[in-house]
FIDO-708663 format. One record per atom (N, C-alpha, C, O, CB): residue in one letter; z, x, y. Coordinates in steps of 0.05 Angstrom, whole numbers, always signed. Glycine has a CB too. Example, Ala and Ser with C-alpha at 12.3 -4.5 7.8 and 13.67 -1.06 7.14 Angstrom:
2
residuo_Z_X_Y
A_+156_+264_-114
A_+156_+246_-90
A_+156_+264_-66
A_+169_+285_-66
A_+181_+226_-89
S_+142_+257_-45
S_+143_+273_-21
S_+157_+258_+1
S_+161_+268_+23
S_+114_+282_-12
***
This chain:
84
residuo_Z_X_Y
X_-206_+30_-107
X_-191_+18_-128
X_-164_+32_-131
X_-164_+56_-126
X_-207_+19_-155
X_-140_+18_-138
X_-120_+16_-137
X_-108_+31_-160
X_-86_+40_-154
X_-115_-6_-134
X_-115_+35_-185
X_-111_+35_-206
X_-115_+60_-223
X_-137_+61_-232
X_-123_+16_-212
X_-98_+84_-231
X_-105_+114_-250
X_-105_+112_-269
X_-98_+89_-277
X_-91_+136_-250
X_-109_+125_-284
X_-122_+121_-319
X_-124_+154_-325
X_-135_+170_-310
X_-163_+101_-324
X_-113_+158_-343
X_-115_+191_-359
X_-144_+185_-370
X_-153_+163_-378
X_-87_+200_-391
X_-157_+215_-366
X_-187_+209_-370
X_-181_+208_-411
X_-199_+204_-427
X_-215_+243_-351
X_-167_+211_-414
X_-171_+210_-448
X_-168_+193_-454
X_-175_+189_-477
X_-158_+223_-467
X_-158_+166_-439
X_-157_+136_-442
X_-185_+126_-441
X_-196_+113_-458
X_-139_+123_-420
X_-195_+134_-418
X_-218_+127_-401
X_-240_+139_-414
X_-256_+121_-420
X_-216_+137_-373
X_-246_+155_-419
X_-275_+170_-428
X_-268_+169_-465
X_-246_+174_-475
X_-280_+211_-411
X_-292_+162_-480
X_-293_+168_-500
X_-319_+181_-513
X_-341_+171_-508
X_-285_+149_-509
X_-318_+201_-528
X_-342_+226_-532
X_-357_+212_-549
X_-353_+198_-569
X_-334_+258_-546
X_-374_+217_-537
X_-412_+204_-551
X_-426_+229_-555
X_-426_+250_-542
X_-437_+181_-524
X_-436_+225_-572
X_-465_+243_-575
X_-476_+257_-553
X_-477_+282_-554
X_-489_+226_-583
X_-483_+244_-535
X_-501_+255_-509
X_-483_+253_-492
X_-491_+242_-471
X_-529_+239_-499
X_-459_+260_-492
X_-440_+246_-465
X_-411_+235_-469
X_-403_+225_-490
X_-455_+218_-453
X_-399_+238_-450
X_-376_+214_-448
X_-393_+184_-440
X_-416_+180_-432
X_-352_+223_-419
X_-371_+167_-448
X_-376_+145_-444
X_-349_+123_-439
X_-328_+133_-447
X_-394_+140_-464
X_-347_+97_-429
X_-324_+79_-428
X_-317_+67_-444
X_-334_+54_-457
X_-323_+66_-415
X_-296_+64_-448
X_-284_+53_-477
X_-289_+25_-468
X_-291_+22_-444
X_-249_+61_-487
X_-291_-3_-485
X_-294_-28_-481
X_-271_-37_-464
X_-277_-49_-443
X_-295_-41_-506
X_-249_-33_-470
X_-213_-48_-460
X_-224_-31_-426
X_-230_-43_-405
X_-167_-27_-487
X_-223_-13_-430
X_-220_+8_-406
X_-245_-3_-388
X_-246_+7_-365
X_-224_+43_-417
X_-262_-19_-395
X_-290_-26_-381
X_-276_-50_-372
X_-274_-51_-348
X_-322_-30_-401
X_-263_-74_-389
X_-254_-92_-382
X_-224_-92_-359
X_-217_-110_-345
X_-253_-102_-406
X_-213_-69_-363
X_-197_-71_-348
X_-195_-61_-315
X_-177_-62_-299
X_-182_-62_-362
X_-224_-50_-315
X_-228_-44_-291
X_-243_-69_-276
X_-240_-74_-252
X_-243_-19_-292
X_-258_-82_-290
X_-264_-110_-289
X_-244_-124_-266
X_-245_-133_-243
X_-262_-123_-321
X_-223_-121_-287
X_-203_-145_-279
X_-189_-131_-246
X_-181_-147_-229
X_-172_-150_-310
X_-188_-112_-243
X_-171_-99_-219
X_-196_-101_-196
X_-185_-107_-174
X_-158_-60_-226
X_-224_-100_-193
X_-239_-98_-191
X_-235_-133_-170
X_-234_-134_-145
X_-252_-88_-214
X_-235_-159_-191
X_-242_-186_-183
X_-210_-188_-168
X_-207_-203_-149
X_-252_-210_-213
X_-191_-175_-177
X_-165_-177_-161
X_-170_-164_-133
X_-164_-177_-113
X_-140_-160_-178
X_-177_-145_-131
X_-185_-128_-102
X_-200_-145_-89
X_-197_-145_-65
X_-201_-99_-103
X_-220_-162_-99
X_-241_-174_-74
X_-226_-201_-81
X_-243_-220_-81
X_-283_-173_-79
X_-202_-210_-86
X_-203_-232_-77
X_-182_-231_-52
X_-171_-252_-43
X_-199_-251_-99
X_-177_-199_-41
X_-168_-194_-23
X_-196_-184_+1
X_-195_-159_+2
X_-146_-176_-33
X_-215_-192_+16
X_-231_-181_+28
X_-220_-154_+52
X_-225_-130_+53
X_-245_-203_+38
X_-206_-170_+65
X_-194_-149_+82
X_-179_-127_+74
X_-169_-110_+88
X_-180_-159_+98
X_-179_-130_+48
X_-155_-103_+38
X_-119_-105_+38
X_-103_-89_+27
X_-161_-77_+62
X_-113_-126_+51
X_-90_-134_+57
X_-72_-151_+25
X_-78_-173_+17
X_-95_-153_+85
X_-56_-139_+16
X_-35_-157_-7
X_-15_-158_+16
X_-17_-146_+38
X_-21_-139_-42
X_+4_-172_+9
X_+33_-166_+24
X_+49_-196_+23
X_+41_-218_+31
X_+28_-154_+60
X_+74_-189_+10
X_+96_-217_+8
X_+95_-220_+36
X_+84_-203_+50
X_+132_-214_-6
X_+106_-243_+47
X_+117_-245_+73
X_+141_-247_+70
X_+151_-260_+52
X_+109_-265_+88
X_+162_-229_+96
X_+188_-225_+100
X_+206_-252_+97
X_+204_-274_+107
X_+191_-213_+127
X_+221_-241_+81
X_+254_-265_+92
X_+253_-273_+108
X_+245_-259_+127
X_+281_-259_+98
X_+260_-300_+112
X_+270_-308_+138
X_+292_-298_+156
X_+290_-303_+180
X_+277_-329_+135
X_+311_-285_+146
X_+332_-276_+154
X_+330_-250_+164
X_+349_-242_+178
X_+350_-279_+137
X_+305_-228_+156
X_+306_-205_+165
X_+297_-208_+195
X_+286_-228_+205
X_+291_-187_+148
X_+304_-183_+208
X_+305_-181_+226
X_+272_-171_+240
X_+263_-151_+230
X_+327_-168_+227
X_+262_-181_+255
X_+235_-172_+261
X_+246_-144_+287
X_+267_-139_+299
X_+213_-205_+276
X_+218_-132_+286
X_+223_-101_+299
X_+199_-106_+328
X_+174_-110_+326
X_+211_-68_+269
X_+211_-104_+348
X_+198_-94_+371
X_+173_-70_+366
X_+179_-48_+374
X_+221_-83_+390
X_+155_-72_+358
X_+145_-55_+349
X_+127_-36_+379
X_+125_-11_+377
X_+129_-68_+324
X_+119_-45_+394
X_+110_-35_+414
X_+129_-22_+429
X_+129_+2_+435
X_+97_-53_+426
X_+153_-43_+437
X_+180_-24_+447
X_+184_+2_+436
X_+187_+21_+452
X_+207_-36_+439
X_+184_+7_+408
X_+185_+23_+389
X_+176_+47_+387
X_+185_+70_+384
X_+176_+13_+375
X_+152_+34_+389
X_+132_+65_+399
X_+134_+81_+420
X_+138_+106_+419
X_+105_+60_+405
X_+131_+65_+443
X_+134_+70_+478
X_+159_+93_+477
X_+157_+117_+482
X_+146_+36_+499
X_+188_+75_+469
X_+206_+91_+461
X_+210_+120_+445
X_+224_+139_+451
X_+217_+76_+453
X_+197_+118_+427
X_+194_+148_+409
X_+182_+166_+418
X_+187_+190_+417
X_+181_+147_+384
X_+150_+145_+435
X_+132_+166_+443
X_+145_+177_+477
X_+140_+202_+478
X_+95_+151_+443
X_+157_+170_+498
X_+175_+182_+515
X_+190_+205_+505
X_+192_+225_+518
X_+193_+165_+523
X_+205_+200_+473
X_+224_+218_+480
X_+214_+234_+454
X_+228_+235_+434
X_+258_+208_+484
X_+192_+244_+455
X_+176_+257_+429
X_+195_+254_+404
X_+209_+271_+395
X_+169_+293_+433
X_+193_+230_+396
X_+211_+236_+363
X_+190_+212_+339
X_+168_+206_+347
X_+258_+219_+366
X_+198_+202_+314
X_+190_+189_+306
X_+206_+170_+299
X_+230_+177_+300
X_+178_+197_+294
X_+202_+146_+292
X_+222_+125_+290
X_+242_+134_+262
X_+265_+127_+262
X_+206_+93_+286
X_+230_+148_+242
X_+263_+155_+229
X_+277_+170_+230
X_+290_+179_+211
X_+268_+156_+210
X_+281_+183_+265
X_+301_+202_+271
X_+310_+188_+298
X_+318_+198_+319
X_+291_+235_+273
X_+305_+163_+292
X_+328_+142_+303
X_+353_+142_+291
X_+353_+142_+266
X_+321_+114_+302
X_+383_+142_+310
X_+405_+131_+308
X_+402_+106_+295
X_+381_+95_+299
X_+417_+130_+332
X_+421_+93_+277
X_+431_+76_+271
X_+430_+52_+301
X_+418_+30_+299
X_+457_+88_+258
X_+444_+58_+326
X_+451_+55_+343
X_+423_+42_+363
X_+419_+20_+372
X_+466_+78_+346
X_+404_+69_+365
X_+383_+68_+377
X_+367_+41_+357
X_+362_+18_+364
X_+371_+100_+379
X_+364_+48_+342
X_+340_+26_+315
X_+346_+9_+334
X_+328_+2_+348
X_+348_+15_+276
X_+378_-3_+339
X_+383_-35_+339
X_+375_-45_+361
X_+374_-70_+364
X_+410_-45_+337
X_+369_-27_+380
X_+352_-47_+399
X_+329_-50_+400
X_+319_-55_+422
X_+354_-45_+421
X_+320_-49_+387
X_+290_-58_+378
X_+290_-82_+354
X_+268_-89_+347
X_+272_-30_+364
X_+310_-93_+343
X_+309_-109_+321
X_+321_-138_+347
X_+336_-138_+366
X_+332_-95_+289
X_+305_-160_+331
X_+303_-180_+336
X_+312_-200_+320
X_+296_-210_+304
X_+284_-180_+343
X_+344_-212_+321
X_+353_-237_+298
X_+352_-257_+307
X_+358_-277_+294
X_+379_-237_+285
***
């Protein structure tokens, strides 16, 4: 689950125990039916049309040859891997 909560929100003192506050029961509820109506785990907008898609295998091959990681790419270097 996606979602933090200060336990003084979350727990409220009972007699024998902590316990969950009602709102705090319900609101895990709700994040809960939001998460599985993703099964695979995946949210995600889909890109602009206009951005540029990334060679991503090129990408790697490239970084992993010259031991670096892709954000200690040049400005210069990035661009040949981008696709408009």
């Amino acid at each position: 689950m996606v979602a933090k909560a200060n336990l003084r929100t979350v727990l409220k003192q009972a007699q024998n125990g902590y316990t969950l506050k009602r709102s705090d029961t319900m609101l895990r509820e709700e994040i809960e039916k939001f998460d599985n109506a993703f099964p695979d785990g995946v949210f995600a907008f889909p890109p602009s049309p206009e951005a540029p898609k990334v060679r991503i295998r090129a990408l790697d091959k490239y970084c992993r040859e010259k031991g670096i990681t892709p954000r200690d790419l040049s400005k210069e270097e990035m661009e040949q891997f981008l696709v408009y």
